[in-house]
N, C-alpha and C positions, 0 to 999 in steps of 0.2 A: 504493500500500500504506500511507502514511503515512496516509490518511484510516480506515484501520482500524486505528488504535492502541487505540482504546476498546473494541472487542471482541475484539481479540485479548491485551487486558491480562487483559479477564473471561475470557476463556477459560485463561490463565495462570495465576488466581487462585482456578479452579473447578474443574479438572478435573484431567489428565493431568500438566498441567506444576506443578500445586502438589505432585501426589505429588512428583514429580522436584524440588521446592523448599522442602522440609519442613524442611533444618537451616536454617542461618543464610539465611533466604528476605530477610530483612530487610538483609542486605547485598547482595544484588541490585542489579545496575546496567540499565535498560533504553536501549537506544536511539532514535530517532526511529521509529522505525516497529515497534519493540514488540518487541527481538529481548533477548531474557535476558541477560546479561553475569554469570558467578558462578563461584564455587571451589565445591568439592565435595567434605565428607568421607568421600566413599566411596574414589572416585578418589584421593584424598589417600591412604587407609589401603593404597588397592591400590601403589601407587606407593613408597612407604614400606617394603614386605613386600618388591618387586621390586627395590630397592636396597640392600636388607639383604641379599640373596641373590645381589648377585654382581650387579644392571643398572647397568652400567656406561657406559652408549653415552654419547659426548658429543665435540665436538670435541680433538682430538690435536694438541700442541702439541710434543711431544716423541717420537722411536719408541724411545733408545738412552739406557741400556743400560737401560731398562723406558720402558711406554710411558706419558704423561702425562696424563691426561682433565683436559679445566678443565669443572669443573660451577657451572651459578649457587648464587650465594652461598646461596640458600634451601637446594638442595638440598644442597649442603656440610653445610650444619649439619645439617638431619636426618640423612645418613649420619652423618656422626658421634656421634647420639643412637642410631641403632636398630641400628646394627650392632653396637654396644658394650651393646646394651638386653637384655634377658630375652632367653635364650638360648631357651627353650622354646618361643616365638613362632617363631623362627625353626626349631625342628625339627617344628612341627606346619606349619610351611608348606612344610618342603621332602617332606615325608612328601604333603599335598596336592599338589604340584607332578610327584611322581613317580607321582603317580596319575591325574595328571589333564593329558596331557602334547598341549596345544594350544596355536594364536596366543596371542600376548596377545593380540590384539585382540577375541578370543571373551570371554577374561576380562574387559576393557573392557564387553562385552556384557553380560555377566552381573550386573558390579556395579551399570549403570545402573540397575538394574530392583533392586535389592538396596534395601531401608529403610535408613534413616540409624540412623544409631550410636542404638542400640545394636544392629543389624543382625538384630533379631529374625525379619525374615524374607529368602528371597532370590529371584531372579528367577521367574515365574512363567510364562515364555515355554516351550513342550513344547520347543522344540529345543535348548534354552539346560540341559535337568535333570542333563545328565552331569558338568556342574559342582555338583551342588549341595551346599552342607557349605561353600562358600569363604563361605559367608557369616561361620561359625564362627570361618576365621582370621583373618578381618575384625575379630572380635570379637577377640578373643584379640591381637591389636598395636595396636588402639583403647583396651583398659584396659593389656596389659603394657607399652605403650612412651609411656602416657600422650601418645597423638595427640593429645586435644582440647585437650593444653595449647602443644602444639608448632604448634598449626594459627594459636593465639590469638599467638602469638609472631611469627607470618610473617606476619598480618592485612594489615599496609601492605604487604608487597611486593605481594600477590596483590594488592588494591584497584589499586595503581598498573597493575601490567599489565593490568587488566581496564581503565583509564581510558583506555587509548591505543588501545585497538579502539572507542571510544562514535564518534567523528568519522569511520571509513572506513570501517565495516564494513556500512551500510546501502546503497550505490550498488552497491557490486558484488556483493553479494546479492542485491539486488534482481533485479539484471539477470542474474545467474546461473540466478535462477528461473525466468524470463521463457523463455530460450534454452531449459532443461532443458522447461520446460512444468509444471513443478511447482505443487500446488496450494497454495491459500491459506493450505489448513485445518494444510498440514505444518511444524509450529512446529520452530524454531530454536533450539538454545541454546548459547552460546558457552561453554567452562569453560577456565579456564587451571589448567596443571599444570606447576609449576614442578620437580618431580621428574622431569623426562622431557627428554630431551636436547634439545639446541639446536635451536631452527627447526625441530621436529617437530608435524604434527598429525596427529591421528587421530581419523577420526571413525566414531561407531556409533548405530546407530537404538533407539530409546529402545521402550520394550512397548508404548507407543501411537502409536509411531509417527513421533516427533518427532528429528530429528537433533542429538545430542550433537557439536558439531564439540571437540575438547579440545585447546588449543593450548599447547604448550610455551614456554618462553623465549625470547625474542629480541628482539635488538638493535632493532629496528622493528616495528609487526603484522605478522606473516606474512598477507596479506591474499591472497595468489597462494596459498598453502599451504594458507589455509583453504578456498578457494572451491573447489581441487582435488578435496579431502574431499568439500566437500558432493556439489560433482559426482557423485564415483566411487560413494556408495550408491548412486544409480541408474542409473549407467552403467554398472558394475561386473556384476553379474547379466545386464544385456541381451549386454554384450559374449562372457560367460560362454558363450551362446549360441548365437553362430555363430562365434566365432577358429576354432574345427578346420575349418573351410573357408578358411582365410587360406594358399594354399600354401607362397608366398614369405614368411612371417614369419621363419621360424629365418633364414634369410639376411641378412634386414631387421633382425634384432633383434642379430646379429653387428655388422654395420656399423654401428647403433645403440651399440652399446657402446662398439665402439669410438672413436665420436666425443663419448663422455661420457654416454652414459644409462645408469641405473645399474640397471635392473630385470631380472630375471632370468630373466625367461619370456615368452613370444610376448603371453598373455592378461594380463600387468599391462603389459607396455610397450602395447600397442593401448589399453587403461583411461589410461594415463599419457597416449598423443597427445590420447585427447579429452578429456582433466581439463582439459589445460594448455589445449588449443583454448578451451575454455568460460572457464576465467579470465583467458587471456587478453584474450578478446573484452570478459567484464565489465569488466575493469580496463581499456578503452579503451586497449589498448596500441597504443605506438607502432611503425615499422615496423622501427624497429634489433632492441627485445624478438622480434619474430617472425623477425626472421634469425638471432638469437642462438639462441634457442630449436631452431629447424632446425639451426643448427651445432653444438648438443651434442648432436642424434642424434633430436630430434622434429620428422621430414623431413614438410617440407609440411604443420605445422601450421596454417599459414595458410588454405588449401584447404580443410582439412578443418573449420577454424572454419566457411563461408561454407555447407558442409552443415545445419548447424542449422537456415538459414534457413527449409527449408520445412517446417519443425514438425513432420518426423515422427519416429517412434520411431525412436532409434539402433540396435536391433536390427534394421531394416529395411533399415539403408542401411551400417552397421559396414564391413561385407567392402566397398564401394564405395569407403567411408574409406581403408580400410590399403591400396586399389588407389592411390589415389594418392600413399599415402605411400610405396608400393614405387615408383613411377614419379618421385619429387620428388627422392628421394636421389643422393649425386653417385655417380660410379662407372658400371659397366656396368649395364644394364637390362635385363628381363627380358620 
């Protein structure tokens, strides 16, 4: 893939991913093999609105007698800016909010596809228009809570956590594509959001196509977290699929929990065995990570990595997956 960095830059700087690169394009980081490294003032403005209103999520350091979030230093300070900021911002977002009562991750959706400040238009994806008008509040905490100058103030943080993904993040991509079978043509773009709680990523497919991975703060690249993401857009739908034919899942996903995985239904814990399978496998894991992994409740992840091998669609072979992940787990068997 390295030897297409030259076309895949002009495709970056021609098409689909310049829209998605219209603010500050020029602060762009690329990697070895042409993968976008960048902040984003959409994401910034949506994230900004979502911790003004009460997004609180972040590691807990204390439960008594109230409980204590530690948020990165970046986000500190914006909260502090916008939740003390124009009052009206915040009741035309919660007036949107109560109207429009989905994922964030839909929102995520939506904004990718949204123009850059001054947000003049927003997503134009047919399934994505039941949001539409968020472009407005967009608008509305970009001038009331003067973002652009808050965004100019946090410049170096963001640069620096963009700088610690340039050196890891092309091996196990790579190889993540390779397993998934994914095409050339489906561009990449890394964004970090430092408003979004610790070691969190999420990632959403862009109107052409290209995958938004949006990595939150943390102590190292989440490089296991990211490659999850990527995974799960296209794992996610196939698995979507066939899971109601998985008999033993409620079973499996009980004694799953209870050995540490945190997911909450049959169809994200099966998406979560083969996210981790896939990064694992990229990230050349060693064999302690795959016993670990199995002992906080992704039983026979291993196995289920060595399915990829024969390159076919995971909607084909899925229910074969979770057979053995029903058969891997300790306990009595079925």
């Amino acid at each position: 893939m390295r030897a297409l960095f030259p076309a895949v830059a002009a495709v970056l700087l021609s098409s689909s991913a310049l829209a998605s690169s219209q603010g500050d394009w020029f602060a762009s980081l690329y990697t070895g093999d042409g993968v976008e490294l960048r902040n984003d003032e959409r994401i910034f403005a949506l994230f900004a609105i979502f911790n003004a209103m009460g997004f609180d999520q972040g590691p807990v350091t204390r439960s008594n007698p109230i409980p204590k979030v530690v948020y990165h230093p970046v986000r500190q300070a914006v909260r502090g800016r916008v939740i003390g900021g124009d009052p009206e911002v915040r009741k035309a977002a919660d007036a949107f909010f109560d109207a429009h009562q989905v994922p964030l991750r839909r929102y995520l959706s939506y904004v990718v596809g949204t123009s850059q400040p001054p947000f003049g238009t927003g997503a134009k994806a047919k399934d994505l228009q039941d949001l539409k008008g968020l472009e407005g509040v967009l608008q509305k905490a970009w001038t009331g809570w003067k973002l652009d100058e808050l965004m100019a103030q946090v410049q170096g943080d963001y640069r620096k956590a963009l700088k610690g993904y340039l050196s890891v993040l092309d091996g196990p991509l790579s190889k993540a594509r390779a397993t998934l079978k994914t095409p050339e043509s489906q561009e990449a773009l890394l964004v970090v959001n430092l408003l979004d709680a610790q070691d969190t990523v999420r990632a959403v497919a862009g109107e052409n196509g290209e995958a938004f991975l949006i990595v939150g703060p943390s102590d190292k690249p989440n490089v296991e977290g990211l490659v999850r993401e990527f995974a799960r857009l296209s794992i996610e739908p196939q698995v979507a699929k066939k899971i109601a034919g998985w008999g033993g899942g409620a079973q499996v996903l009980r004694e799953a929990q209870l050995a540490g995985a945190t997911e909450q239904n049959v169809q994200d814990y099966a998406t979560a065995v083969l996210t981790l399978a896939v990064a694992l496998r990229a990230m050349d894991a060693n064999d302690a990570a795959w016993e670990a992994a199995s002992n906080r409740g992704y039983f026979g992840v291993k196995a289920v990595a060595k399915m990829f091998d024969d390159g076919k669609p995971v909607e084909g072979w899925v229910l074969d997956a979770m057979q053995r992940v029903e058969t891997s787990r300790p306990g009595p068997k079925k």
